[in-house]
N, C-alpha and C positions, 0 to 999 in steps of 0.2 A: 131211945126214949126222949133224949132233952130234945131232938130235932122235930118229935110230935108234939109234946108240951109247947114249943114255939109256935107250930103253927096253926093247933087248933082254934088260939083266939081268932088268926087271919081270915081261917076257912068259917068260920060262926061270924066274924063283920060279915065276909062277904055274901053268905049265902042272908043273911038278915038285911042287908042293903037294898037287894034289888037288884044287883051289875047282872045276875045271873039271867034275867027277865030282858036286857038289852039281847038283840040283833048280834047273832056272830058273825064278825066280820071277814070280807072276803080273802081267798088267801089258806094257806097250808095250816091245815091244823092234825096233829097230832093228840089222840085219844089217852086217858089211864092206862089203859090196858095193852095202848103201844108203847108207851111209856114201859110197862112190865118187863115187854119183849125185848127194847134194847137194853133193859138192866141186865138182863137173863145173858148177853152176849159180851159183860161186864168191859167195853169198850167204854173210858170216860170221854171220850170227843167224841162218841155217836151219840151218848147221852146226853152233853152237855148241852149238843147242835138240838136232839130231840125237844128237852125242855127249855129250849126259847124258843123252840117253834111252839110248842104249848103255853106257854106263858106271854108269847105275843099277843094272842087275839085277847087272854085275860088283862094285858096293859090298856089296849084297844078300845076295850070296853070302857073300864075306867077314865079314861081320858076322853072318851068320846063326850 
């Protein structure tokens, strides 16, 4: 619960920004819902490697 209380404000900037309306950029992306499947396989370095492959194109964005 404290880990969604943390990140709801993040997810309400960013969807109220705009970043989400930028150009995904080229490059490996990793889905939610793939995201689900390597939790389900409870390996923390497929995870780890998964969500910064997810989290890249969301830095990407923002920096662009």
């Amino acid at each position: 619960m404290e880990l969604q209380e943390m990140l709801i404000p993040i997810f309400q900037y960013v969807h109220q920004s705009g970043i989400l309306e930028k150009p995904i950029v080229e490059g490996d992306f990793i889905s939610h819902k793939e995201l689900v499947e390597v939790l389900k396989k409870r390996d923390a370095d497929a995870y780890r490697k998964a969500i910064r492959i997810h989290l890249n194109n969301h830095f990407a964005r923002i920096l662009a």
